[in-house]
Structures are given as C-alpha cells and as structure tokens.
C-alpha positions in Angstrom: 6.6 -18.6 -0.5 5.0 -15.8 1.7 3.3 -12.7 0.6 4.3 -9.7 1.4 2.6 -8.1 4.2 1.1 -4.4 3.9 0.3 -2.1 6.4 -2.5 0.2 5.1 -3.5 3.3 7.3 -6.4 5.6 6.7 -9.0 7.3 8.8 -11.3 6.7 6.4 -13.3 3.3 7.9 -15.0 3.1 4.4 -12.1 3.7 2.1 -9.4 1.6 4.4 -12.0 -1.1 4.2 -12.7 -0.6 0.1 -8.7 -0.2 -0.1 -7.8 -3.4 1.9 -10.2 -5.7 0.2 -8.8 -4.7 -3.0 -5.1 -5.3 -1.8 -6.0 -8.8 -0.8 -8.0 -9.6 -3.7 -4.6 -8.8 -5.4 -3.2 -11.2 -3.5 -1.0 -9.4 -1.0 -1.5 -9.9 2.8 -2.9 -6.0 4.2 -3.4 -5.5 7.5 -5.5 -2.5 8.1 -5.4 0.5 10.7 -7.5 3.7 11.1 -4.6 5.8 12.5 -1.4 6.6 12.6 -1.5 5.3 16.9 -3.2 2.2 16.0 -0.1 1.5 13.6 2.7 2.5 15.7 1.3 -0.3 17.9 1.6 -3.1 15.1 4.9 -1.5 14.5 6.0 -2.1 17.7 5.0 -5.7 18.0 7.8 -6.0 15.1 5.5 -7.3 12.4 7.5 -8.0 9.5 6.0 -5.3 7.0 7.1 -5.0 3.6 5.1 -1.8 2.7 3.5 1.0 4.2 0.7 3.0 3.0 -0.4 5.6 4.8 -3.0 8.7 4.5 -1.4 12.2 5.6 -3.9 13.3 7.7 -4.7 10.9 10.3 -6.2 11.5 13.9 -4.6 10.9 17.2 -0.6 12.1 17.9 0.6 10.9 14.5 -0.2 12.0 11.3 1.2 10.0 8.2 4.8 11.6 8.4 4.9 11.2 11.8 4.0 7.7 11.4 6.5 7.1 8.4 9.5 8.5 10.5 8.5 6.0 13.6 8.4 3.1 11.1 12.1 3.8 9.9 12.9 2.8 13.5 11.9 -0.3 13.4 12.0 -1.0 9.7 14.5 1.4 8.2 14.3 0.6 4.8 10.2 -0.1 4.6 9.4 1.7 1.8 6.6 4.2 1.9 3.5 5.3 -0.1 1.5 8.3 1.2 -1.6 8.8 0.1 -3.4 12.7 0.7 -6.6 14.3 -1.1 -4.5 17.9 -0.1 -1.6 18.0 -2.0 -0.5 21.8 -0.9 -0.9 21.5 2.4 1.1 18.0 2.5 3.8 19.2 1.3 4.5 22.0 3.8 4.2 19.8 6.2 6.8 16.8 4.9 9.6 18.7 5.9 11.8 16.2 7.6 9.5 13.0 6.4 11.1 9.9 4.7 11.0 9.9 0.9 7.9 8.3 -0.4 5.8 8.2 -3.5 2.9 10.5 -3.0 -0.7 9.4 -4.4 -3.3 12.0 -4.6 -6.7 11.0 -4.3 -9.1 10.3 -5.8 -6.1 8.0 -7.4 -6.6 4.9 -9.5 -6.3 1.3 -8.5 -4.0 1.1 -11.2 -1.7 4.0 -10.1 -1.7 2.4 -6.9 -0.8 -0.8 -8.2 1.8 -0.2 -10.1 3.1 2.2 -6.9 3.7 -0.9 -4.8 5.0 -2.9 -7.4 7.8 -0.3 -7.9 8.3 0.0 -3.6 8.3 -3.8 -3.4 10.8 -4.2 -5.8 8.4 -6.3 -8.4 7.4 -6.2 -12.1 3.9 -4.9 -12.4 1.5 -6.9 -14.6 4.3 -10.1 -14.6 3.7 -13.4 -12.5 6.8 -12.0 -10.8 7.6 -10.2 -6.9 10.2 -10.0 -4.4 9.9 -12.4 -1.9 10.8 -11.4 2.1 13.7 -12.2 3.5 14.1 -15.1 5.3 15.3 -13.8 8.5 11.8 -12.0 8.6 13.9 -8.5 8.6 12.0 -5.6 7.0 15.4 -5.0 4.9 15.2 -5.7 1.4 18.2 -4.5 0.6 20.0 -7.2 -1.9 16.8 -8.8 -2.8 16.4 -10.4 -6.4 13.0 -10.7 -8.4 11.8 -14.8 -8.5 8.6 -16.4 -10.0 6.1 -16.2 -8.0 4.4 -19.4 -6.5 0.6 -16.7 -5.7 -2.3 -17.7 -7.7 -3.6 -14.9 -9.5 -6.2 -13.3 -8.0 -9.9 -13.2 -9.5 -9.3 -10.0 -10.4 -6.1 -10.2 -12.5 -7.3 -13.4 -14.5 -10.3 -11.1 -15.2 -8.1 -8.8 -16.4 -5.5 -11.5 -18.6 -8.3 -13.1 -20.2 -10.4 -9.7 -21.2 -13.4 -10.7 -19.2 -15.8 -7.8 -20.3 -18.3 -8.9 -17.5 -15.9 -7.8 -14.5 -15.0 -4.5 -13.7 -11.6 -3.3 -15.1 -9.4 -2.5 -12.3 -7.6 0.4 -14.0 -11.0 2.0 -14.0 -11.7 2.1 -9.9 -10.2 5.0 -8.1 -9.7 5.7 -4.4 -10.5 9.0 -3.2 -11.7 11.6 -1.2 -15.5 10.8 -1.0 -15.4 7.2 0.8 -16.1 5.2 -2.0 -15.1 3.5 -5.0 -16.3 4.9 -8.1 -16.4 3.3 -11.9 -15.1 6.2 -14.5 -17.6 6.7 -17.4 
C-alpha cells in the first residue's frame, strides 16, 4: 500500500528540514520546499499530494494562501494545514484562502500530528490511514479507513512500548526560532 505523500513548505531551511525528517520518521512520504514558487512547480508536475502544509509567510510571489488557492486547481480537495508564528496578521490576510487548520508556532509535534491525521482522514495513535486512490487523483472524496500495511516507525514503537530513553514526541515543538526544543 502507498504512503501518503506530503508537501511541506517553509522558508525556514532549518525548521522545513527538522519538520520533514520528523514526518518521514512517522512514516509518511514529505517532500520538502522552501517557498511557496518552488511548490507551485511540484504542483504543476501533478504529483499526487495528499496533504499540504504550508507556512504563511513565504518569500517569492506566493505566500501560503496564495499557494493554498493554486493547489485547489490542481488538487481541489488537498486538504490544507497552515502553519504561522503571527497569528493576527494571518488572519487579515486569509481573506479569500481555502479553509485550513491553522497551527501556530512554536506548535507541538503532537498537535501537528494529530492535525494530519484528522486532514488525511485517519485515526491518530491506531495502526490505521486512508490509503490514496488508485487512480492517483488528489480526491479523497469517498475514501474509507483500512489497516495499514506501514511498519511503525522508530519513533511510535518508542512511544507504544514506554521507552523512557527516547524522546517523547508530544514533548518537541516546531516553532519560530529554527529549532526543535524538549519542554522541561
């Protein structure tokens, strides 16, 4: 069964970087892109995404709305997660933007999780997903949950067998200073 495929935009090299590791290690297939330009290329190549996540504020002509509104033509049901460390100010500006959950950094790994669990349609914290549609259509309109055939990743067995030695997951955040940092 495939994986569903992610595109993950951020100007931040450091954070996109931190942020696409961490996707894969959850065992979803991310492909990264440090603007909103860079992104409308991939979109344009009609790569079947299942998910975009996208910071607001991105150099070049399109910021994340922008971007989010030009991904609805070629995928007009990809579901959408924006991600912004300036809440205000974002939403002035989403006038006219596709609905989308909003994540405001610094924003746990956790929160995050469980965010593209609920846009993909799956059952956070299950050995379930949704798989993609067979005719490689960004739709997934009509889609049912099925077991899922992914190992768990190192990171999630850590996590089911209470592995004290590895980091908690729920614990890393995302944010606004370029790094991933453990709460207290």
């Amino acid at each position: 069964m495939a994986q569903s495929k992610l595109l993950l935009v951020d100007d931040d090299e450091a954070l996109l970087g931190a942020l696409t590791e961490f996707v894969r290690a959850e065992g979803y297939l991310a492909q990264p892109a440090n603007s909103g330009d860079v992104a409308l290329v991939l979109l344009q190549q009609r790569v079947p995404f299942r998910l975009l996540i996208t910071d607001i504020f991105l150099p070049g002509l399109l910021d994340g709305f922008a971007l989010a509104r030009r991904a609805r033509l070629f995928c007009p049901s990809i579901p959408i997660i924006y991600t912004t460390g300036h809440p205000q100010v974002a939403q002035i500006r989403a006038h006219g933007a596709p609905f989308g959950e909003m994540l405001q950094k610094p924003y746990k790994v956790e929160t995050l999780l469980i965010a593209i669990s609920t846009a993909l349609g799956e059952r956070y914290h299950s050995d379930w997903n949704v798989p993609p549609r067979s005719d490689g259509s960004c739709s997934t309109h009509g889609v049912s949950s099925t077991p899922s055939t992914r190992q768990a990743s190192p990171m999630q067995a850590a996590r089911q067998s209470g592995n004290s030695s590895t980091a908690n997951s729920a614990d890393i955040e995302f944010g606004q200073y370029s790094d991933l940092r453990l709460e207290e």
